[in-house]
C-alpha positions as CSV (number, residue, x, y, z in Angstrom):
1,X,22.6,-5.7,21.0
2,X,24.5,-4.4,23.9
3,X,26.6,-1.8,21.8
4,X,23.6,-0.4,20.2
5,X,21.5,-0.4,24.1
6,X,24.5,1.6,25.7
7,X,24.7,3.6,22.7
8,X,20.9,4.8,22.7
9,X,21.3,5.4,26.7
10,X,24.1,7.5,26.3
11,X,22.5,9.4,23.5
12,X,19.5,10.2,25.7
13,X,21.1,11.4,28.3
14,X,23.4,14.2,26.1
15,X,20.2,15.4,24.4
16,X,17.0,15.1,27.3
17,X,19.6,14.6,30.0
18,X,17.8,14.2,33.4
19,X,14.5,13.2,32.4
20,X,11.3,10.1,31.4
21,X,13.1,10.1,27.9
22,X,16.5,8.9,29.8
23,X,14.8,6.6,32.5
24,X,12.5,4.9,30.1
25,X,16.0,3.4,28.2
26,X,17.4,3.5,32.0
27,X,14.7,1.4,33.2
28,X,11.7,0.5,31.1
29,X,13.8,-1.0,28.2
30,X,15.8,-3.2,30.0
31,X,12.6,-4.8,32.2
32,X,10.7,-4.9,28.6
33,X,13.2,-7.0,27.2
34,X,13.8,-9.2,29.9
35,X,10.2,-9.8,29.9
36,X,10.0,-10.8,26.6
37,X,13.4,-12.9,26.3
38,X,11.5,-15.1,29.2
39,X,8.3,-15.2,28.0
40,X,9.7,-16.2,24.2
41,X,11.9,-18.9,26.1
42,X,8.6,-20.1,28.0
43,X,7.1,-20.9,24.7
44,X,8.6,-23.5,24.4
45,X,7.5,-25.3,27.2
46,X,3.9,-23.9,27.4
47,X,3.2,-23.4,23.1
48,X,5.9,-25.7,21.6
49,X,3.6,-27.0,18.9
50,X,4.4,-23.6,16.9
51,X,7.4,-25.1,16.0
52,X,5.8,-26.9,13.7
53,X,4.1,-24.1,12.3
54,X,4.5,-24.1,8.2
55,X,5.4,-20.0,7.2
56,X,4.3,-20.9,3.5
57,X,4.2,-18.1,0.6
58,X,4.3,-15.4,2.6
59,X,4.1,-11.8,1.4
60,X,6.1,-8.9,2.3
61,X,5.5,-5.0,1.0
62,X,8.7,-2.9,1.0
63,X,9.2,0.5,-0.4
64,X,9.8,3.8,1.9
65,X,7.4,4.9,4.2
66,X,4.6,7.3,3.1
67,X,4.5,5.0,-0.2
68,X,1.4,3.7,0.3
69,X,2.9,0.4,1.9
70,X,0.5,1.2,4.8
71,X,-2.6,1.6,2.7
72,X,-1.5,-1.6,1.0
73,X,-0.9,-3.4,4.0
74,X,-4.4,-2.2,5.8
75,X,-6.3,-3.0,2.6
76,X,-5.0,-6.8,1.9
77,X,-4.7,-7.9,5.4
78,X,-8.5,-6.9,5.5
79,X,-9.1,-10.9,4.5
80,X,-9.8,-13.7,6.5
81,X,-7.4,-15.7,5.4
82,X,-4.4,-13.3,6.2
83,X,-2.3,-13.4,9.5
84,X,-2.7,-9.6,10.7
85,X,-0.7,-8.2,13.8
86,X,-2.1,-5.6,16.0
87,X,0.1,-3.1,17.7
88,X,0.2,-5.0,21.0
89,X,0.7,-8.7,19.7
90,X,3.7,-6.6,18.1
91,X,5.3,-5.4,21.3
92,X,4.3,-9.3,23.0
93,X,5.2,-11.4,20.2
94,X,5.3,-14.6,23.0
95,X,2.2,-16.1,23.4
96,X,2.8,-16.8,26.9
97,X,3.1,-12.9,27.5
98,X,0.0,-12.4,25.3
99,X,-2.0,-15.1,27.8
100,X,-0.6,-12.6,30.9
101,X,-1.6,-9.5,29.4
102,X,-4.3,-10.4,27.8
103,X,-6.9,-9.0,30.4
104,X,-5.5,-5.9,30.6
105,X,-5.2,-5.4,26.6
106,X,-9.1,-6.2,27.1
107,X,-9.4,-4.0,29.6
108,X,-7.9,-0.7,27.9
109,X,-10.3,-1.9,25.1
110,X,-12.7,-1.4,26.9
111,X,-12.5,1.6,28.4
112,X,-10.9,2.9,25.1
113,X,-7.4,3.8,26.5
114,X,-5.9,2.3,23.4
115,X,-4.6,5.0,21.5
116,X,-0.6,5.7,21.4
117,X,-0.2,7.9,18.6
118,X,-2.7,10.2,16.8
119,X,-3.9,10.0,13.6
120,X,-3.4,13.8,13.2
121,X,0.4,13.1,13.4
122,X,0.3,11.1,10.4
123,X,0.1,8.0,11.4
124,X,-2.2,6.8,13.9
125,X,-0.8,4.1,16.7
126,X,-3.5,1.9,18.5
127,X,-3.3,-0.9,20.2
128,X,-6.4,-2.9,18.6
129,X,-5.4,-1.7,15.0
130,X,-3.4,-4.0,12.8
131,X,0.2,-2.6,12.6
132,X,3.6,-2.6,10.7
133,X,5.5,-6.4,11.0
134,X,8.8,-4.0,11.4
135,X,8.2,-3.4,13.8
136,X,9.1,-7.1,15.3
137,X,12.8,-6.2,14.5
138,X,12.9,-3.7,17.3
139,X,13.1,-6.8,19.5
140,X,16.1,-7.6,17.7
141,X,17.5,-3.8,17.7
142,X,18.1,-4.2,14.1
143,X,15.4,-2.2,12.1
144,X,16.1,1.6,11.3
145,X,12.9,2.3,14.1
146,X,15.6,2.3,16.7
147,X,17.6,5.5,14.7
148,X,14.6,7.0,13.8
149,X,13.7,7.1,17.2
150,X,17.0,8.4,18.8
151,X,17.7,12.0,17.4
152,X,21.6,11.7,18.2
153,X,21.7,8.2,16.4
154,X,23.9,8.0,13.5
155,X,23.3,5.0,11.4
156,X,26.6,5.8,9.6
157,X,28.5,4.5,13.0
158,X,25.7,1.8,13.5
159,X,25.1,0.3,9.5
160,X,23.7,-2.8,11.3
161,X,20.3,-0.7,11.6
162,X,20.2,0.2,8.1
163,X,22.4,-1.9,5.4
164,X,21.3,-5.0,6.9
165,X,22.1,-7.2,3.8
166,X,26.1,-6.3,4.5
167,X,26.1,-7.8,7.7
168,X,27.5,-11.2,8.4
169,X,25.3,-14.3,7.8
170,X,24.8,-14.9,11.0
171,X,23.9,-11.6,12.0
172,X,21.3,-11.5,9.1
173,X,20.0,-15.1,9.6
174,X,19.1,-14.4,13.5
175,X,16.8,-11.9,12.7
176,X,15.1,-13.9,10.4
177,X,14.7,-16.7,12.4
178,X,13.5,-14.5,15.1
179,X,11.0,-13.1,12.6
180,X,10.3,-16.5,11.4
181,X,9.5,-17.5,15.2
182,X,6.9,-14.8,15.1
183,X,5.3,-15.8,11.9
184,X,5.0,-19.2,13.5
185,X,3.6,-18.3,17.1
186,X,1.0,-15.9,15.5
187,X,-0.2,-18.1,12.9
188,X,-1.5,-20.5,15.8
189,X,-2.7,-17.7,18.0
190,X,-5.2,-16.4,14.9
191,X,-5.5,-19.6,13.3
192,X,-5.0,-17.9,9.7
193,X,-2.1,-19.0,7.5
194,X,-1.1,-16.2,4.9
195,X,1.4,-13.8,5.7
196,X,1.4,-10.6,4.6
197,X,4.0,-8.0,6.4
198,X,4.8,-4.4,5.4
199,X,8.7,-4.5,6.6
200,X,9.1,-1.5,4.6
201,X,12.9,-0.5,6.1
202,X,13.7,-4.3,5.2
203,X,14.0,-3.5,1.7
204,X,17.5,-3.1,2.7
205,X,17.1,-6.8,3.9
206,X,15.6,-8.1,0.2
207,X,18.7,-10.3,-0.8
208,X,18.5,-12.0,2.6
209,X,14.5,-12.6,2.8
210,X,14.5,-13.7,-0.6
211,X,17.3,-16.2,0.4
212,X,15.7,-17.0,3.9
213,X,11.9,-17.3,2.2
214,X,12.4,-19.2,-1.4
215,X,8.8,-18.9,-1.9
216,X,8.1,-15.6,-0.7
217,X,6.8,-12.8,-3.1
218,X,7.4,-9.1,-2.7
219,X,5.5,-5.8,-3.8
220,X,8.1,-2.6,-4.0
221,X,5.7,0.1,-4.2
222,X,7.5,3.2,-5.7
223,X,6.1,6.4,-4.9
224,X,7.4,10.4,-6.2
225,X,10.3,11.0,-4.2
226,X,8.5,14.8,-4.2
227,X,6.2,13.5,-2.4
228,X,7.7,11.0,-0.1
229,X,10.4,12.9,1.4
230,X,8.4,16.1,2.5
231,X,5.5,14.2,4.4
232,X,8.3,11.5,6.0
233,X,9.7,13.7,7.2
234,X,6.8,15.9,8.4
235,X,5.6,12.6,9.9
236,X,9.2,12.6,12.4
237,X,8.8,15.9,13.2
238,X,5.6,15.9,14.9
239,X,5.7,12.3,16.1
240,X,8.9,13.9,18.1
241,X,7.0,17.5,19.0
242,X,4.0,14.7,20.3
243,X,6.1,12.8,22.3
244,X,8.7,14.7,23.5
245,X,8.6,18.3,22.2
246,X,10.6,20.0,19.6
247,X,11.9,22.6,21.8
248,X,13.9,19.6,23.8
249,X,15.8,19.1,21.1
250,X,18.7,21.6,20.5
251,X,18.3,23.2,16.4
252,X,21.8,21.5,16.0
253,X,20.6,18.1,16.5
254,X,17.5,17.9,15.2
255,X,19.3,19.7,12.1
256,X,21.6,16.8,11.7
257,X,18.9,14.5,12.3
258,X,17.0,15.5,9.2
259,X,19.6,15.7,7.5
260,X,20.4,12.0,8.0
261,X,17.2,10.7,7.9
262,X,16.9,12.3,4.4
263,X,20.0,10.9,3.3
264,X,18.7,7.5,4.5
265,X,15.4,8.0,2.5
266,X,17.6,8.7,-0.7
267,X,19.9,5.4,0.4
268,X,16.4,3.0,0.7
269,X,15.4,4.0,-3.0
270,X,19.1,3.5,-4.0
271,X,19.6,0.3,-2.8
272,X,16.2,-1.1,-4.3
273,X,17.5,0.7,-7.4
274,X,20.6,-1.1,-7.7
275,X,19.7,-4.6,-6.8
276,X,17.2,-4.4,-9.8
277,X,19.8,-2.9,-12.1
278,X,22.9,-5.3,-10.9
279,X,20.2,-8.4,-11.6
280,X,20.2,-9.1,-8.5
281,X,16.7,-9.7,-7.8
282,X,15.3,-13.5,-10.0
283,X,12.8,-12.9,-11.9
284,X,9.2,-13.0,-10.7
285,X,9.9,-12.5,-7.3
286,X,9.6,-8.7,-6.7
287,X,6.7,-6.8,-8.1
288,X,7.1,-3.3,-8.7
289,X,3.8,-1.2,-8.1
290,X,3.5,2.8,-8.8
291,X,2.0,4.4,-6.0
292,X,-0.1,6.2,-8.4
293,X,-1.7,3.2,-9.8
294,X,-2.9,2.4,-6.0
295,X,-4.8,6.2,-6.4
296,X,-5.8,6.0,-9.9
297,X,-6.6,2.5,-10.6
298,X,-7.1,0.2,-7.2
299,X,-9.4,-2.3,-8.9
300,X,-6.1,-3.3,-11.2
301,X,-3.9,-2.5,-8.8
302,X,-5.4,-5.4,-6.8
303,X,-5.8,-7.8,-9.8
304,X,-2.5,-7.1,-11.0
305,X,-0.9,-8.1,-6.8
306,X,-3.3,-11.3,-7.0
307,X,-2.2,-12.4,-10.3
308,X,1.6,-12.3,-9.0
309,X,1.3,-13.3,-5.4
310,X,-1.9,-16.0,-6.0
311,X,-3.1,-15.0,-2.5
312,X,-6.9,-16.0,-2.0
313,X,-9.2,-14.1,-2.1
314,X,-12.4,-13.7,-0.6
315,X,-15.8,-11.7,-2.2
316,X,-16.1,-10.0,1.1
317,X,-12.2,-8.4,0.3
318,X,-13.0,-7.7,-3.3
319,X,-15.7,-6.4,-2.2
320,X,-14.1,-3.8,0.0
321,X,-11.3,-3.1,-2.4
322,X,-14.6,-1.9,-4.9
323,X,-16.0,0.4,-2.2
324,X,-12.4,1.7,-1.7
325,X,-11.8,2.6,-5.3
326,X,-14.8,4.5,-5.4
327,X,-14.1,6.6,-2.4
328,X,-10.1,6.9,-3.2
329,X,-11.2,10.1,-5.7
330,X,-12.6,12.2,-2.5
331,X,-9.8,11.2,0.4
332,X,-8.7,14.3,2.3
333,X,-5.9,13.5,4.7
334,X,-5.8,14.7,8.5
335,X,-2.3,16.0,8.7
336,X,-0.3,18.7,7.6
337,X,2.9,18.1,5.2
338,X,5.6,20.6,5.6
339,X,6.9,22.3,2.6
340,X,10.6,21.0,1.8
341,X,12.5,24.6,2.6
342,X,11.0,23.6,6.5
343,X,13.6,21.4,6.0
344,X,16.0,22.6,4.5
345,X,15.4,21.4,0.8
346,X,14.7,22.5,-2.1
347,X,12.6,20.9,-5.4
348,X,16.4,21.3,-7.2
349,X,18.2,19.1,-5.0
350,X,15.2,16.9,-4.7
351,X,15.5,16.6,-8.8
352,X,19.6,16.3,-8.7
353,X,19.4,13.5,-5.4
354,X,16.8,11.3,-6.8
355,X,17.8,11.4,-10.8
356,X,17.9,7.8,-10.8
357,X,14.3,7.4,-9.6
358,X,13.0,9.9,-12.1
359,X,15.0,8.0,-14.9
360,X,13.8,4.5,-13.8
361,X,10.5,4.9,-13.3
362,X,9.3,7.6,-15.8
363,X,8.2,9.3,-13.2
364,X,8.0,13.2,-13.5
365,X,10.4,14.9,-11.7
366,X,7.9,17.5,-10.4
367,X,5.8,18.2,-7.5
């Protein structure tokens, strides 16, 4: 963790030098994970009967961002029965930090100073709102978040952040457990028992969850690579411009940045790609659900995830899922999707990069 820390401070300082981009790594990151190394240590003294908390079947969606894993994840962890995370139990996973905090979380609710990130970005950060579980591996610094987040960052010097299922078993087992500890303590703050996490970037963490989690069950939801690439990375570009600026950024840099967070979208879909080819997946473990489906279908969609995960269901969900599918016809989204030339692409190197997608998945290799 300390390579990758000194790493991400030196980076800020060659690209924002002198500035809240460089003290916030400086200062803020260090104190934040102090804080939440002591607080995790403190549950065991003040919460150490979720130890003893049983993670059973739990559910994970993976697939690359802009896939629909969000929708997915919004739309099942609607239930009562399922253990949801909001964006601040993410960034306090200790329950002793969420008893401290806990009136000023309240408090911001309250006076409705919960937003982070607007929706018009592309994806909307609040602090009340249920939230990605991948988030929990930025604890860790070993989710792709952290490179995504650094514009000087190259995961090809750091493959910890990215090819997570090469890394020693130790390496790959800590996380897990870490994760695991989080499944545990949340469980007995909700009081609900069924996981389901979207730890979409941990597809390139499948052979180690399915090792970790016998029992778990998995949705890869595979979307047109057309389609993904050009609003993912539209989706960096103005989460960047929103909280930093663009112009910060010198055109080299965030040129080399897209570049590599394309090749890393092209690497996620490879990796899936070969595990299932190479039989490297058991059977029934891993579901694999067209994106299109989700917008054509949702009523089957959702029988067809039931069916394979035997999650419960309540009316009150199916009910919702019905109101959904009748409404997904007429959805307009709030933010803009660059063209691919804004970045540098075109629809022939889309068709050439992602051939294997096309092939696999009959899907058309058109806009």
């Amino acid at each position: 963790m300390l390579k990758i820390y000194f790493r991400a401070l030196a980076v800020s300082w060659r690209i924002y030098g002198f500035s809240g981009v460089f003290f916030s790594w400086l200062l803020a990151e260090p104190a934040m994970r102090f804080f939440t190394f002591v607080t995790l240590a403190s549950d065991h003294i003040f919460f150490s009967q979720y130890r003893a908390t049983e993670v059973a079947r739990p559910v994970f969606i993976i697939g690359h961002p802009r896939s629909g894993t969000t929708f997915l994840h919004l739309l099942l962890t609607a239930s009562s029965e399922v253990v949801a995370f909001q964006t601040w139990h993410l960034y306090f996973p200790a329950l002793t930090a969420r008893t401290l905090l806990k009136p000023l979380i309240n408090f911001l609710i309250k006076t409705g100073r919960t937003e982070l990130i607007p929706e018009e970005i592309g994806h909307s950060v609040v602090l009340d709102k249920t939230e990605e579980e991948e988030m929990l591996f930025s604890h860790t610094y070993d989710s792709q978040f952290l490179n995504i987040g650094m514009l000087g960052f190259d995961e090809r010097e750091h493959p910890e952040l990215q090819m997570n299922d090469e890394q020693p078993r130790e390496h790959r087992f800590r996380s897990m457990r870490f994760l695991h500890g989080c499944f545990q303590r949340h469980i007995l703050y909700t009081g609900r028992k069924q996981i389901i996490a979207q730890t979409h970037f941990s597809t390139h963490r499948l052979k180690t969850m399915l090792e970790f989690y016998p029992d778990a069950k998995f949705i890869y939801i595979i979307r047109n690579p057309y389609h993904v690439v050009p609003s993912f990375l539209s989706l960096l570009h103005k989460t960047i411009e929103f909280r930093w600026g663009l112009k910060k950024v010198p055109a080299d840099v965030l040129q080399r940045y897209t570049r590599r967070r394309y090749e890393a979208v092209i690497d996620l879909y490879r990796y899936f790609h070969t595990l299932q080819k190479n039989k490297e997946i058991p059977e029934g473990r891993v579901l694999v659900l067209p994106y299109e489906l989700l917008l054509s279908d949702l009523n089957n969609a959702f029988d067809r995830i039931v069916g394979f995960t035997g999650i419960t269901v309540s009316e009150e969900l199916r009910q919702q899922v019905s109101e959904r599918a009748k409404s997904q016809s007429h959805y307009q989204r709030k933010h803009q999707v660059m063209p691919l030339e804004y970045f540098g692409l075109t629809q022939e190197r889309i068709a050439r990069d992602f051939a294997f997608v096309f092939e696999e998945y009959g899907i058309r290799p058109t806009p």
